[in-house]
C-alpha positions as CSV (number, residue, x, y, z in Angstrom):
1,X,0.0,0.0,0.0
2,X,1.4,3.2,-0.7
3,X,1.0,6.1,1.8
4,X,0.6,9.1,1.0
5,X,1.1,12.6,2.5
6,X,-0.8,14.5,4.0
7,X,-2.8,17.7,2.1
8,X,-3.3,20.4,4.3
9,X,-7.1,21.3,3.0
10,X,-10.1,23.5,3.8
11,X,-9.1,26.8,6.7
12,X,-5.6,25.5,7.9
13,X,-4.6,26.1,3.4
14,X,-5.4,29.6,4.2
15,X,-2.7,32.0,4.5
16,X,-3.1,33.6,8.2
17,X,-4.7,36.8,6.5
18,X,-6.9,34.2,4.1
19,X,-8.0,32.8,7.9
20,X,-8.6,36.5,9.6
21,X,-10.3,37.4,6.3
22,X,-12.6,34.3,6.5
23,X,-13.2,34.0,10.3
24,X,-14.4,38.4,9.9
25,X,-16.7,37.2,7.4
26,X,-18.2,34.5,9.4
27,X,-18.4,37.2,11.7
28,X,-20.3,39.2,10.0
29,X,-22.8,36.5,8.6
30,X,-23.6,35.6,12.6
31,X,-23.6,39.0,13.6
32,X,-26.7,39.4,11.0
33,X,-28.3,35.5,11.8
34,X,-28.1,37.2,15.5
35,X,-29.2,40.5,14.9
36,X,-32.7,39.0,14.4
37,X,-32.3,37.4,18.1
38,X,-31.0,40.6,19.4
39,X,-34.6,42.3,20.5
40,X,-33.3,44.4,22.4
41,X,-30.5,47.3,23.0
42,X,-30.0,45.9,26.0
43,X,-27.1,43.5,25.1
44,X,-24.0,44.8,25.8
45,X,-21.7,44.9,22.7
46,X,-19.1,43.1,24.9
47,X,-21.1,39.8,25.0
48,X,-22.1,40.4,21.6
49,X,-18.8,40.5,20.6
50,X,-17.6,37.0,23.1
51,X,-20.4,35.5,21.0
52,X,-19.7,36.6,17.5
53,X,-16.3,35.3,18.7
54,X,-17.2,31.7,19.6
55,X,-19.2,31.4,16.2
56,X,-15.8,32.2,14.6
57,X,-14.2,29.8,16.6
58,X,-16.8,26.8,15.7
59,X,-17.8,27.6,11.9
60,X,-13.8,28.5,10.9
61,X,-13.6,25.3,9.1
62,X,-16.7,25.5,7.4
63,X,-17.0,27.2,4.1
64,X,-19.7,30.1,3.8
65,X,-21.7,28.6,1.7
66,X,-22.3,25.6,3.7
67,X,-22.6,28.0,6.3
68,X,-25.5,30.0,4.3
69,X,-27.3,26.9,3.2
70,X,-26.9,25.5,7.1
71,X,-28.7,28.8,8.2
72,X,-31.4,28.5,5.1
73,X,-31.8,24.8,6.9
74,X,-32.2,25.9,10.6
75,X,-34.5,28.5,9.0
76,X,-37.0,25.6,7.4
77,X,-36.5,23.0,9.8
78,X,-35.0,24.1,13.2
79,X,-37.0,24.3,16.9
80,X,-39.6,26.8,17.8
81,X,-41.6,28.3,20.3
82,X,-45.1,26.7,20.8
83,X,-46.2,30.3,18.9
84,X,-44.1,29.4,15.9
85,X,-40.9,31.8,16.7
86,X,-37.5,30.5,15.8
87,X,-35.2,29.6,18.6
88,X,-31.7,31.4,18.5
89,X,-29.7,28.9,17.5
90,X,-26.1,28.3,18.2
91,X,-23.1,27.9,16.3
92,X,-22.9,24.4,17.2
93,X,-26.3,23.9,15.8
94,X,-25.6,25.9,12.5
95,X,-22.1,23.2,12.6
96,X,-24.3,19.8,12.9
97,X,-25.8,20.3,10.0
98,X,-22.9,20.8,8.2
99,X,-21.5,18.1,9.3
100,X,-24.4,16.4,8.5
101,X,-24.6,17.1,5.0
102,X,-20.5,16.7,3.9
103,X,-20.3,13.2,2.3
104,X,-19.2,10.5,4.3
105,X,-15.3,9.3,4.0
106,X,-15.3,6.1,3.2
107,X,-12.3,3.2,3.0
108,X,-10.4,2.4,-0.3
109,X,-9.6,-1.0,-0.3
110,X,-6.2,-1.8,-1.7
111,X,-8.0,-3.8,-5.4
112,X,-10.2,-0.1,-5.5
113,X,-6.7,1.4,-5.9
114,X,-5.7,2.6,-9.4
115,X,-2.7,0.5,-10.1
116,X,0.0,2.9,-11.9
117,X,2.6,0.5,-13.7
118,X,0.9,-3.2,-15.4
119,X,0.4,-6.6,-13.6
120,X,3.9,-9.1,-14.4
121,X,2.6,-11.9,-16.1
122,X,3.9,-15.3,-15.2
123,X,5.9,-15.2,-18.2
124,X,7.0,-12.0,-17.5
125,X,8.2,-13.2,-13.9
126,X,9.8,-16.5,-15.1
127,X,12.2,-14.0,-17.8
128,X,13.5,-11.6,-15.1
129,X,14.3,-14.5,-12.5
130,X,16.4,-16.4,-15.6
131,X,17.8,-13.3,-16.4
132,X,19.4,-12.3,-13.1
133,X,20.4,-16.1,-12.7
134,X,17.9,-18.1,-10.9
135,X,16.7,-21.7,-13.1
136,X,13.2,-22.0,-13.0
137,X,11.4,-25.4,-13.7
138,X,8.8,-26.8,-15.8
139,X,6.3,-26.3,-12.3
140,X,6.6,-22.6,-11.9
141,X,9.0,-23.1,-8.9
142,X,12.5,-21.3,-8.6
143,X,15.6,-23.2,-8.2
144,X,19.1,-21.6,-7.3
């Protein structure tokens, strides 16, 4: 089996001002899912700001639009009040379905690989062996 190395993919490819960039966007996009939550002035900008923060923190590795299509999917399908209102949700919340909707990994048995150079024949075999020295009989088998 060959092994391979490992791809850095997804926010830890970002340059550190691609990652500031994309964590001030998420940012942004909670600060307006929140902003309907927000009823009142009487949030301090402090706590605003600790939670923007921690929805940063959880959504960094997700792209924005999963992201935007997790929020359209809270929107449709997430909890509410007996009334009908939509909880707040949380960033975990917004991050489960995500999760939810990537694709599954799933293990590549060793025949699934793509083999890069063609199979030796037996012939093929038998030829190298006599031509580095080695007798090989009329049964396949390898004598010295």
């Amino acid at each position: 089996m060959t092994k391979q190395l490992a791809v850095m993919t997804g926010f830890n490819a970002l340059s550190p001002q691609q990652q500031e960039a994309h964590r001030e966007k998420i940012g942004v996009r909670a600060q307006a899912i929140l902003g309907q939550f927000w009823r009142d002035d009487a949030t301090p900008d402090a706590v605003q700001a600790l939670e923007l923060e921690g929805w940063m923190d959880v959504l960094e590795n997700c792209s924005h639009s999963e992201i935007r299509k997790a929020w359209a999917t809270y929107q449709r399908t997430g909890p509410r009040t007996q009334s009908g209102k939509l909880y707040k949700p949380d960033a975990g919340a917004l991050y489960r379905i995500i999760h939810a909707a990537r694709p599954k990994p799933r293990v590549v048995s060793q025949q699934e690989q793509e083999w890069t150079e063609p199979r030796v024949t037996a012939e093929a075999a038998q030829d190298i062996l006599k031509s580095v020295g080695f007798k090989v009989n009329k049964f396949g088998g390898v004598g010295e």
